[in-house]
C-alpha positions as CSV (number, residue, x, y, z in Angstrom):
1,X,2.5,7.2,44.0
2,X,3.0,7.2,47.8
3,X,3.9,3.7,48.3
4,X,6.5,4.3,45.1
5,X,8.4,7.5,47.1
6,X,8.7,5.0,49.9
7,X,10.3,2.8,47.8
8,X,14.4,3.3,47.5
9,X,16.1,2.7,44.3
10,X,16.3,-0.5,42.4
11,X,19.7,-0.7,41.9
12,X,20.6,0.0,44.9
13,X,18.2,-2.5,46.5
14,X,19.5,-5.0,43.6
15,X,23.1,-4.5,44.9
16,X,21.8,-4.8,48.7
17,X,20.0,-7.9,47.8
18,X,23.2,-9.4,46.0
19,X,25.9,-8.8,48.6
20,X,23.3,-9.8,51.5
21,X,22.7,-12.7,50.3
22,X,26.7,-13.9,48.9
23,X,27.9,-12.1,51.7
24,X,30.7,-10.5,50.1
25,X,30.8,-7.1,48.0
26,X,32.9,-8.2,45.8
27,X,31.0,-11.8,44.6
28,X,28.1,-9.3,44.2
29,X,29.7,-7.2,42.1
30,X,31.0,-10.2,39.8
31,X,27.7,-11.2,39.6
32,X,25.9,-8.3,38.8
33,X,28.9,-7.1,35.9
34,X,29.9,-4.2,37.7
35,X,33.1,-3.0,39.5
36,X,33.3,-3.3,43.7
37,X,33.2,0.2,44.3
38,X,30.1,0.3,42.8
39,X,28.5,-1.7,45.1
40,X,29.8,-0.3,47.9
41,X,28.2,3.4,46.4
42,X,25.0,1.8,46.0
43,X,24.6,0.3,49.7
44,X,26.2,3.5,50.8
45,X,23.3,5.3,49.1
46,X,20.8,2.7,50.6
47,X,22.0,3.2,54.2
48,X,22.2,7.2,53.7
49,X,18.8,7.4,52.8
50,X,17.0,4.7,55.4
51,X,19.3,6.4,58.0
52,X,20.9,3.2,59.1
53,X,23.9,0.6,58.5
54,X,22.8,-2.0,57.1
55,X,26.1,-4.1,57.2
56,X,29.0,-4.4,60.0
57,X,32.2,-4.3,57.8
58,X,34.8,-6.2,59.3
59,X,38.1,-7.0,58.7
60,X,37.9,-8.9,55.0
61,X,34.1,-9.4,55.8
62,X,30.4,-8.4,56.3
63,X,27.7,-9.2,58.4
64,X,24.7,-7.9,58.3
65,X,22.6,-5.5,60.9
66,X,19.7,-6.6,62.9
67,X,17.8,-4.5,60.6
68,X,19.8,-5.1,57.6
69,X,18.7,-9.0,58.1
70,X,15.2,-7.9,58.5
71,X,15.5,-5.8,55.0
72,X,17.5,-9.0,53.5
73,X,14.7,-11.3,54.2
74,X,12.2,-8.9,52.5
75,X,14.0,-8.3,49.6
76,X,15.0,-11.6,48.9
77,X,11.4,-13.1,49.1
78,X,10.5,-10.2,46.9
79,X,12.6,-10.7,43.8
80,X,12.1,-14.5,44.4
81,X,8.3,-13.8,43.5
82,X,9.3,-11.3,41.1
83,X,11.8,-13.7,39.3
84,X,8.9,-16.6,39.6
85,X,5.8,-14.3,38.3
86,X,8.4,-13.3,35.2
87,X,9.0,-16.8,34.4
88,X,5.5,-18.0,34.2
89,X,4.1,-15.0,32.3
90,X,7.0,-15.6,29.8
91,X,6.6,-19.4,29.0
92,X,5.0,-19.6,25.5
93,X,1.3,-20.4,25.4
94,X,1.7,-23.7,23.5
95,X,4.1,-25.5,25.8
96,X,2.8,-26.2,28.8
97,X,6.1,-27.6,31.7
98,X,6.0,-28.9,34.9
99,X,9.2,-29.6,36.9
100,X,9.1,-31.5,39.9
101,X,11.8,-32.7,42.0
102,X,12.1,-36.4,44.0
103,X,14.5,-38.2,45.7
104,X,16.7,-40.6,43.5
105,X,15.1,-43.1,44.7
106,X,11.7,-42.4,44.9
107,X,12.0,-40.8,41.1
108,X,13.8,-44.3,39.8
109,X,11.1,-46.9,41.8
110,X,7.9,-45.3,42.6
111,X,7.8,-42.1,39.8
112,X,8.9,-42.9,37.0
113,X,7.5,-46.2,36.5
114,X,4.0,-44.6,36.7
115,X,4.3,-41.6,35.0
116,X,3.5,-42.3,31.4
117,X,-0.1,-43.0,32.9
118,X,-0.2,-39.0,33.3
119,X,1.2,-38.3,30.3
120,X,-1.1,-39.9,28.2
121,X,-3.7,-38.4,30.6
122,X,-2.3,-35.0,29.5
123,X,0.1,-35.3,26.6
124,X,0.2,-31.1,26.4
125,X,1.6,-31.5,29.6
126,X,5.6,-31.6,29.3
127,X,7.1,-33.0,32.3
128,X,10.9,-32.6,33.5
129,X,11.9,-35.1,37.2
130,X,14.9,-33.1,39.2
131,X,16.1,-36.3,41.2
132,X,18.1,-35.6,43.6
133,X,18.6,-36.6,47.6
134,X,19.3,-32.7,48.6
135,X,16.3,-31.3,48.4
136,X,16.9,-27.2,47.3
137,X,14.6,-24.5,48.7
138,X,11.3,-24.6,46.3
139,X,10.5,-21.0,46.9
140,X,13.8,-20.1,44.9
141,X,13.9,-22.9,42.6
142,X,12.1,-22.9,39.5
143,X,10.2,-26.0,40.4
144,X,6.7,-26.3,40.7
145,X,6.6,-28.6,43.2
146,X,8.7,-31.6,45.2
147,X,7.8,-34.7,46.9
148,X,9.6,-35.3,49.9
149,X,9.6,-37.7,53.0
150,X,9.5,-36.4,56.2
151,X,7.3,-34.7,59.1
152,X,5.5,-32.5,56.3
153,X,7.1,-29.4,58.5
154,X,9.1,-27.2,55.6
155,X,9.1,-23.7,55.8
156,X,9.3,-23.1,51.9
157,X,6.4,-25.0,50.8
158,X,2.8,-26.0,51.8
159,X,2.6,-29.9,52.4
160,X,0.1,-32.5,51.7
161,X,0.7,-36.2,52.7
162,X,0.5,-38.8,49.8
163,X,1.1,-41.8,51.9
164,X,2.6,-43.4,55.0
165,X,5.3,-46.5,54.2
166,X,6.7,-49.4,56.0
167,X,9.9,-51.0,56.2
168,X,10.8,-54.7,55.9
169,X,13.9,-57.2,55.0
170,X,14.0,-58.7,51.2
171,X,16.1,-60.1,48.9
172,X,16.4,-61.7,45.6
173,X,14.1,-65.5,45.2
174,X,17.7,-67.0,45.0
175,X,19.4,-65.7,47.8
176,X,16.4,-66.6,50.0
177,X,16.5,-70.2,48.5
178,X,20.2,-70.3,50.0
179,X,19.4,-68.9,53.0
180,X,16.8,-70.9,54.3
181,X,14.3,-70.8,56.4
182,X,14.4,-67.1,58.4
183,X,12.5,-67.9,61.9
184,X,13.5,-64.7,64.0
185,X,14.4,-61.3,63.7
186,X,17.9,-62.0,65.1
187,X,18.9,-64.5,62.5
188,X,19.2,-61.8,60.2
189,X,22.6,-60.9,62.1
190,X,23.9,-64.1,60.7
191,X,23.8,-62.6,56.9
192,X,25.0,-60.4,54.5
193,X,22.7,-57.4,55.3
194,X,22.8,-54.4,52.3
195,X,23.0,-50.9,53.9
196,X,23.1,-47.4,52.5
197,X,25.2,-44.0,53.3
198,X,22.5,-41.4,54.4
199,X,22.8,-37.9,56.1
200,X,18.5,-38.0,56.0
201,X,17.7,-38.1,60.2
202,X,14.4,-39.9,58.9
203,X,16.0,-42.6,57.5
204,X,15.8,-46.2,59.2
205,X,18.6,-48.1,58.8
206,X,19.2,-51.5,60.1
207,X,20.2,-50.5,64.0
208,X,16.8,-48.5,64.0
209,X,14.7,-51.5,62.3
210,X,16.8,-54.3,64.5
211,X,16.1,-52.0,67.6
212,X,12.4,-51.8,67.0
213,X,12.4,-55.7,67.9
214,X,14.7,-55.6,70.6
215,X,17.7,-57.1,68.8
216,X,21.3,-55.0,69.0
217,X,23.1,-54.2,65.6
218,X,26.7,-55.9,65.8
219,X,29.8,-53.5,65.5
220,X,30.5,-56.1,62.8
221,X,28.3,-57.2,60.2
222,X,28.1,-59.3,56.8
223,X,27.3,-57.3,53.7
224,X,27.7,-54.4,51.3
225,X,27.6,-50.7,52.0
226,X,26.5,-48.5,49.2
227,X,26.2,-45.1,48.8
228,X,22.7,-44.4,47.8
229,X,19.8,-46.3,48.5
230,X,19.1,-47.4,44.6
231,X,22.3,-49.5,44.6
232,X,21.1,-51.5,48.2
233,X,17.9,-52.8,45.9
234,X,19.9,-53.2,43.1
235,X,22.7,-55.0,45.1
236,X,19.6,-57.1,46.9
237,X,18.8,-57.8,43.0
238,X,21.7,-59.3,42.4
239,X,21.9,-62.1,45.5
240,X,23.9,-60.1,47.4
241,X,22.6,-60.0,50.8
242,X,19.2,-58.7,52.5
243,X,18.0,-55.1,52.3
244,X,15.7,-53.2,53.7
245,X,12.5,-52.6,51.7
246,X,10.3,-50.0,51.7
247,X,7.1,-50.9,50.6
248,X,6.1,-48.0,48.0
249,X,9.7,-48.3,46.6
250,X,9.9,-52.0,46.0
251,X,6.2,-53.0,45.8
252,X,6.5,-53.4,42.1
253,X,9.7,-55.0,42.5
254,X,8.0,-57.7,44.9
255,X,5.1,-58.0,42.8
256,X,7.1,-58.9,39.5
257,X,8.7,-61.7,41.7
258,X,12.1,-60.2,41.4
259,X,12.3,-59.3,45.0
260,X,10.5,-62.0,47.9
261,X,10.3,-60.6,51.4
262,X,12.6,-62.3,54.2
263,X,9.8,-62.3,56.9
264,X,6.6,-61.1,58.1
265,X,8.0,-58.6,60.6
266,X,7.6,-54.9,59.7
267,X,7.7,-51.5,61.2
268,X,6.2,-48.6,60.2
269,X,7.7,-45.6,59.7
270,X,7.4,-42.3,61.8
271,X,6.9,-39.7,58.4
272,X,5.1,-40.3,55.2
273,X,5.7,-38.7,51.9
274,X,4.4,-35.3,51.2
275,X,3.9,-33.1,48.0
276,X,5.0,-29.9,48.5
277,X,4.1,-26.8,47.0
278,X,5.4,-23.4,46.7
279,X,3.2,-21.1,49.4
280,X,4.3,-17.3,47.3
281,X,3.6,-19.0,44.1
282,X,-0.2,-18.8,41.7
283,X,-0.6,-22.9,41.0
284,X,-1.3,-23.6,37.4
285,X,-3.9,-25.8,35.7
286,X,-1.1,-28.1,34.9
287,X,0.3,-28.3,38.5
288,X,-3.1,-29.4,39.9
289,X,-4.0,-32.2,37.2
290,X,-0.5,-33.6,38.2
291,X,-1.6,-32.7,42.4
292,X,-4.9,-35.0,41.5
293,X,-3.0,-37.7,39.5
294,X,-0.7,-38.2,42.7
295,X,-3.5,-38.6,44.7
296,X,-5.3,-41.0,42.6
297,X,-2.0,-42.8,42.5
298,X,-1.2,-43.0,46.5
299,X,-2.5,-45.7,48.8
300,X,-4.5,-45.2,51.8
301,X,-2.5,-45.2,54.8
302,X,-1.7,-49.0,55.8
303,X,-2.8,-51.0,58.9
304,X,-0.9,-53.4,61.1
305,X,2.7,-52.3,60.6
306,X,4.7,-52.0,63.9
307,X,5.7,-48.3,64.9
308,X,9.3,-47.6,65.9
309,X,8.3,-46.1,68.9
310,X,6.2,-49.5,69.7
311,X,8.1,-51.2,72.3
312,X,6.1,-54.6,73.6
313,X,5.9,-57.7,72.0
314,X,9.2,-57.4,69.2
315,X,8.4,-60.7,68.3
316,X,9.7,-62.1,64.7
């Protein structure tokens, strides 16, 4: 009972939480089905009986307080585990739903090929793939969990590495046929190379994997541009030029013969790819036979690929 009394009132918490986090009174009140004034009443409540503002109210905005920020962060982590406690003690006893969330491509090369081996593994097991490039905050979200490539430093979830990859050119067997014999890193310059649009930092492109072996991107090069990295392979696929591969994403590509490498020359990249999990959140049964699949299914980190910070001896 003494914790409770220290507690202020839901609702007025609820209508804190709302308008601290849209920033606006009024998309709080439109999302919680009641009128503006209302909201205002309730905060006006909440900062009567804590004895401080918690918002600045400027002219056609808010901003919160020091201490309204602190109060903001608390409450927002709170019905975030509140919310994720209520949907897990909800879901019906027979049905059994995991939701994990990839990168497009990632989901399309490396995932989904490989996951009907888990699923007859654990057919009560339903499975749902969020692919998408912008990864959302997995403490909010209702996934379980989210593989990602990176430095495995995310503040919303705990991380643990599934593999390193490495970067090298390929292409289609027919387009290598044309293009002859590749000698040097710098004769790539002279064809069509495949690129893709990315805001990732982490991403090498061509400059970064030319650079790694001395040799300077031209301002002006052969080849297509696409706009997500799935339409580079598919693009390589189809004789188009020379992309960049990354190993774990094209392996079965290169295996099956419809992708050859260009060269031998490869670099390593700086991050790896991490499962992440969410830290506030109790793991289920389900979520840890799919934890052990994935690392049944990831290769040992690989030896003799050149490092992008390597600098001697960028020899093709």
């Amino acid at each position: 009972m003494a914790l409770r009394r220290k507690l202020p009132p839901l609702t007025a918490l609820t209508s804190f939480e709302a308008a601290a986090r849209l920033a606006s009174f009024t998309k709080a009140a439109s999302e919680l089905g009641v009128t503006q004034a209302a909201i205002s009443r309730q905060i006006h409540l909440l900062e009567e009986l804590l004895g401080f503002p918690l918002f600045v109210r400027l002219h056609r905005k808010i901003e919160l307080t020091e201490k309204g920020k602190t109060l903001a962060t608390a409450a927002q982590d709170a019905f975030d585990l509140i919310a994720a406690s209520v949907l897990e003690v909800t879901k019906e006893d027979h049905v059994t739903e995991l939701t994990i969330a990839a990168s497009v491509g990632f989901s399309h090369f490396w995932l989904l090929p490989r996951i009907s081996e888990f699923s007859k593994r654990h057919p009560e097991i339903s499975l749902r793939i969020v692919s998408q490039d912008t990864m959302p905050n997995i403490e909010s979200s209702d996934l379980d969990m989210a593989i990602r490539f990176g430095s495995g430093m995310w503040s919303d979830g705990m991380a643990e590495m599934l593999f390193e990859d490495e970067i090298f050119p390929i292409c289609s067997p027919d387009f290598a046929n044309a293009a002859g014999n590749i000698e040097n890193i710098s004769d790539l310059i002279g064809h069509p190379l495949i690129s893709n649009a990315t805001d990732d930092p982490t991403w090498t492109g061509w400059s970064e994997f030319l650079a790694a072996f001395s040799v300077e991107m031209p301002k002006k090069t052969l080849g297509l541009r696409c706009s997500f990295y799935t339409e580079a392979i598919y693009a390589a696929l189809n004789g188009q030029g020379i992309a960049l591969g990354w190993r774990h994403l094209v392996e079965d590509l290169l295996l099956q013969g419809r992708l050859v490498r260009v060269t031998e020359a490869t670099v390593k990249t700086r991050n790896a790819y991490f499962v992440v999990i969410p830290k506030r959140r109790r793991q289920t049964e389900a979520a840890r036979h799919f934890l052990s699949w994935l690392s049944e299914m990831s290769y040992r980190p690989f030896n003799g690929a050149k490092s992008l910070s390597e600098t001697s001896d960028h020899r093709g």
